[in-house]
N, C-alpha and C positions, 0 to 999 in steps of 0.2 A: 504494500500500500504506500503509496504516497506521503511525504510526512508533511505534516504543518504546526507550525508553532500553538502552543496552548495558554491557558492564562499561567499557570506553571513558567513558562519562559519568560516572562515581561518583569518588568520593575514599574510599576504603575503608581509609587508614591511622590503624591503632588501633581499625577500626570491628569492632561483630559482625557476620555479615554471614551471613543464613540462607540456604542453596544447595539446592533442593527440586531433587535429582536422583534418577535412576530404576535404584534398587541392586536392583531384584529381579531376580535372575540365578539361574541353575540352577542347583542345589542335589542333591548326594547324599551321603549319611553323612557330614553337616554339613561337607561341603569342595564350593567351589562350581567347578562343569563348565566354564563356560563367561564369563571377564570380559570379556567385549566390553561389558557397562555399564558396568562400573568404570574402564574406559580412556576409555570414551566422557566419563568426569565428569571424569578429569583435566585438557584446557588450563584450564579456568574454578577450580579448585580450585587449583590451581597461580597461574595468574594474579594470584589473591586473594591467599594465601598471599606469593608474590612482592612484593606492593604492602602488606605490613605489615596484611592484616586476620587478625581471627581469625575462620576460619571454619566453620560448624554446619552440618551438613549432616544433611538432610532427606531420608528414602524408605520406601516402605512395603515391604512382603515378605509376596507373597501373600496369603489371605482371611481373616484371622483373626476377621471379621465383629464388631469392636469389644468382642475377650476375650483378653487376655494367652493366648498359645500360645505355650510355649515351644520347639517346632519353628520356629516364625519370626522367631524371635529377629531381630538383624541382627548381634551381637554376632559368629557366624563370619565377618563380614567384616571385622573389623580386620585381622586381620592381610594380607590380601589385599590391603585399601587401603592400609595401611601400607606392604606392599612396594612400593606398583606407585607410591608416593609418593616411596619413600625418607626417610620420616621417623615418627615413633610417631603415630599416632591414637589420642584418647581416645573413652571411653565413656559416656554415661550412659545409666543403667537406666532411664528415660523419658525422653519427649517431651516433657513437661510438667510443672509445679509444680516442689520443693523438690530433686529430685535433678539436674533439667535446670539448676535454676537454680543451682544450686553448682557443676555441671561446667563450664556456660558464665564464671563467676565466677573459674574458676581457668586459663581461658588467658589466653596472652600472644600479641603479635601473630607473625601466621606459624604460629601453631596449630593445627591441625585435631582437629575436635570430631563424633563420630558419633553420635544419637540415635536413641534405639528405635523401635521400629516406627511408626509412627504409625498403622495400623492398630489396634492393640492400645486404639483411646479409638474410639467410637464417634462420636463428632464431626466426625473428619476425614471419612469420605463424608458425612456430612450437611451438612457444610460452615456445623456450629453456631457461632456469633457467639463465645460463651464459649471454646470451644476456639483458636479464630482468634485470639482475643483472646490467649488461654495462649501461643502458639506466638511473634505478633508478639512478646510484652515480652521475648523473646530474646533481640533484635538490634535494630539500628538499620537494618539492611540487607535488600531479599531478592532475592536471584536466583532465576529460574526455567529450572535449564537440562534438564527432564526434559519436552521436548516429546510422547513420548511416553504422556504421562499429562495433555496439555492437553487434552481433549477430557472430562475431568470435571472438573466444579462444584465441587471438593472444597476445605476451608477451605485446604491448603497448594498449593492453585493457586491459589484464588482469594480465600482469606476472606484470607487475609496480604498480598496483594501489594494488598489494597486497604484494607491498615492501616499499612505501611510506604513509604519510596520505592524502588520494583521497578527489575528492570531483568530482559533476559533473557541466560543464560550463553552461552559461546561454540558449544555445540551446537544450542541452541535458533536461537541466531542465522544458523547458517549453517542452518539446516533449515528458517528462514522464509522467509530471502534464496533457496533453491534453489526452495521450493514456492511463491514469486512469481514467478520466472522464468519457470515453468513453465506455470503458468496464471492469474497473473494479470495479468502482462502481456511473453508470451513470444514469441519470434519466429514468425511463418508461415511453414512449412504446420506444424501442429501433429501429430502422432500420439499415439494412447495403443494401447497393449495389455494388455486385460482379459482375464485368465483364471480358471483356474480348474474348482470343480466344479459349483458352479450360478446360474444366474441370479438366484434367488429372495433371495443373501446378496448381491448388487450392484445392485439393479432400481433405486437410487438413484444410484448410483456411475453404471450406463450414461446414464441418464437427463440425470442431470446434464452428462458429458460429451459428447453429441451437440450443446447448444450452444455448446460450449466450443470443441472441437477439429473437423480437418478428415477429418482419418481415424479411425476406431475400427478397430483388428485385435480380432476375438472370437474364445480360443480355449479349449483344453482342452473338461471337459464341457458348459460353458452354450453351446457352439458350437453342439451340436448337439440343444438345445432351439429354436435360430434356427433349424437346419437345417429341424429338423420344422415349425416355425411356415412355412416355405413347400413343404411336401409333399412333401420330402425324407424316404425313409425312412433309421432310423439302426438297424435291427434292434435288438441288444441293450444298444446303449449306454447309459449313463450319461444321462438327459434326463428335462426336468420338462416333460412334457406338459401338465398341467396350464396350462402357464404361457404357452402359444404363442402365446395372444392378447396377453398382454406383452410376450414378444416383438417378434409385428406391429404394434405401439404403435408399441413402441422404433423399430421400421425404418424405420416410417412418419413420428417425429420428425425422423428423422435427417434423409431425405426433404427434408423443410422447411428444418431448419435448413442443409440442403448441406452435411452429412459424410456422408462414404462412411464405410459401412460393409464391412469386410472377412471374410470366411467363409473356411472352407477349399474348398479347388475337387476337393482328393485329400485320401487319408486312409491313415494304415497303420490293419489291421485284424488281430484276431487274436481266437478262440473262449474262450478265458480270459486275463483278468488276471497274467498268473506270469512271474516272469523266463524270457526264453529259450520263450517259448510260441512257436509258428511262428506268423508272418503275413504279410500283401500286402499291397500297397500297390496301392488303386483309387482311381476317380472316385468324390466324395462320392454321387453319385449310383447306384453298383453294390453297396454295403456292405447283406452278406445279412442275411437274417433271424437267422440265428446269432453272427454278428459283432458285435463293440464296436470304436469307434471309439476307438484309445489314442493317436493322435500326428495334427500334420499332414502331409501327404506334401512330395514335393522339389518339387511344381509349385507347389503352396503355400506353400513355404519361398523358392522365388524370386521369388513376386508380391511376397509380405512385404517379403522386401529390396529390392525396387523402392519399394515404399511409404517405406521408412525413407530412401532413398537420397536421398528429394526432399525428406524432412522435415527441418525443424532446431533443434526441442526435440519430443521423446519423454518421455510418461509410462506407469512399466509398473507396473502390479502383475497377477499370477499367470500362471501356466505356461502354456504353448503342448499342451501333454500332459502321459501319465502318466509324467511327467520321473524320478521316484524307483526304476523299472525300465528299463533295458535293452532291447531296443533305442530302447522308448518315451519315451527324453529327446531325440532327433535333431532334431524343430524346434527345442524353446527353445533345447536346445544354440546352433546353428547361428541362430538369430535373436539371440541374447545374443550371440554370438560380434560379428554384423554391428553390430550398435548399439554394442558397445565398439569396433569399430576403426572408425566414425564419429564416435564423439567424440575419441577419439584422432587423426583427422586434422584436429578442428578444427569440423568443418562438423555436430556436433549435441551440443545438451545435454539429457542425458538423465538421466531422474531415477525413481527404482525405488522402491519400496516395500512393505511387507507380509510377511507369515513366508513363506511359501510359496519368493515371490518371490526374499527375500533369500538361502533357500536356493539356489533353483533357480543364480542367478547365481553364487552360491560354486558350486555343480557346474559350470558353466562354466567356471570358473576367472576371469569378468571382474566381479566385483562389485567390485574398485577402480578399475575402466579407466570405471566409468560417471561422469558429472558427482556425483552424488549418490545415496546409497543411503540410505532410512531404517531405521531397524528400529523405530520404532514402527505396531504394527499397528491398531489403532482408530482413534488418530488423524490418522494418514495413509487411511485409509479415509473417514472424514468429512471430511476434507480434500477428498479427490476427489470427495464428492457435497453437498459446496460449502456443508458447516455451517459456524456460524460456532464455533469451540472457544473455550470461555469460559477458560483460562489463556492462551491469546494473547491475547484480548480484553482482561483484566484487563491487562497491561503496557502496553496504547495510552495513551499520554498524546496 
């Protein structure tokens, strides 16, 4: 792997020290739903803090497509960060020029400093020199601990850390170190589990991973677009026929490269989508012309865990089924289940990714019990189909 400097390497007392972390968290009548980001930025901001810098912290907030919106303020989150800090956060009314440059003027070390959107200048996605330039004369410093947002070009992932001495923060860090273990050089037998609703939004992702890994589990709806690509019928299910020759690519790489690929072998079935709809559970091969295919069956759920049994790093992103109804979450359930009391005995490191996913796992209740869970969604998706993300790149020394 590639190395990059950590907060570990810096001398950061007295220093200003720009921290491009990812504050955009959910939001309703300007009080925010959900701080699973805001915690996520805490050890690295603390860290700093701890060691006498004063530190500026960088994020953007939704689309403002480079126009002051004041819906996106980021100004409702002081005091959120404040609390979850236990000390006052300041504000400045930009990112850039005369007002940033007075507010970063008036800390002292151990400070923390929040600035405006960065959306709100049209530079930061273009990832314009001039702006990159505005942002660097900051600070002396930049950490980049919002891996989440590595997978864009943008000046505060990449135009600053290649204008200042970078490093990356303590989440980024364990989100590299987990996603090298993982596949870049992780233990055999390898598994992943790809779900989901169609193939058409992974055709890269599976691609990629057939030479990677030794097992592929395929499930949810793009299951049973494979189904059909070998003349399996799926009645009404959820499937891109269109795509079945992609598919038989994919089967046929796999083929090559010596990953097995995994299908369901049963299926529960049921005539409509709706919590509590009656259904059966058949061979993949009996599902009528009426029926959609919403989960994998228990025959299927015990190959699975045979598969996981033998393997000793797992990568998952998306559901097993239509996990957010009743009775239709009983595989991932129960495959989530098996993979947290594997790693928990020691013998697999597994590593999860994706919204869907991290949902799915929180309804199992084991999305701590796993090695690693990311919540970033893009960039962990192009991770998996083996881009290289230009904000990691930028930190390689």
């Amino acid at each position: 792997m590639a190395r990059f400097r950590t907060l570990a390497d810096l001398d950061v007392s007295g220093k200003r020290v720009l921290v491009r972390a990812d504050l955009n968290v959910p939001m309703k009548d300007g009080r925010v739903t959900d701080d699973t980001r805001i915690r996520a930025a805490l050890p690295t901001i603390e860290n700093l803090i701890g060691r006498g810098a004063r530190v500026i912290v960088l994020s953007h907030f939704g689309r403002p497509k480079g126009k002051v919106v004041p819906e996106m303020s980021l100004r409702p989150l002081i005091a959120p960060l404040a609390e979850a800090l236990g000390k006052p956060v300041a504000f400045a009314e930009d990112c850039i020029g005369d007002k940033a440059q007075t507010a970063v003027s008036a800390l002292s070390d151990g400070d923390v400093l929040l600035l405006e959107n960065l959306r709100f200048h049209a530079g930061e996605e273009k990832n314009d020199p001039s702006f990159a330039d505005a942002l660097a004369q900051l600070a002396d410093i930049y950490v980049n601990d919002a891996f989440s947002c590595a997978h864009r070009a943008h000046a505060s992932t990449v135009g600053v850390a290649n204008r200042l001495p970078s490093a990356a923060g303590l989440s980024m860090e364990a989100e590299l170190n987990a996603l090298e273990k993982a596949l870049g050089s992780p233990r055999h037998p390898v598994a992943a589990v790809v779900g989901g609703a169609k193939v058409s939004t992974k055709i890269d992702v599976l691609t990629h991973l057939v030479s990677k890994v030794d097992d592929l589990i395929i499930g949810g709806g793009m299951a049973n677009t494979f189904l059909a690509a070998q003349g399996i019928g799926v009645g009404k299910s959820l499937c891109e026929h269109d795509l079945t020759d992609t598919a038989s690519k994919i089967l046929k790489a796999a083929e090559v490269a010596g990953c097995h690929i995994h299908l369901p072998s049963d299926a529960v079935v049921a005539r409509e989508f709706a919590a509590g709809a009656p259904s059966r559970t058949v061979a993949v091969t009996a599902v009528g012309a009426d029926e959609m295919i919403l989960d994998v069956g228990p025959r299927s759920i015990s190959e699975l865990k045979a598969v996981l049994a033998k393997a000793r790093t797992l990568i998952w992103n998306g559901p097993l089924g239509a996990f957010e109804i009743e009775p239709f979450d009983a595989g991932t359930v129960a495959l989530a289940r098996e993979a947290a009391a594997l790693t928990e005995s020691g013998s697999l490191l597994s590593v999860a990714g994706g919204g869907d996913t991290v949902a799915a796992l929180n309804h199992a209740g084991v999305a701590d019990a796993f090695s690693h869970v990311s919540t970033a969604g893009g960039a962990f998706l192009e991770w998996m189909e083996g881009r290289e993300l230009p904000g990691v790149k930028a930190l390689e020394i």
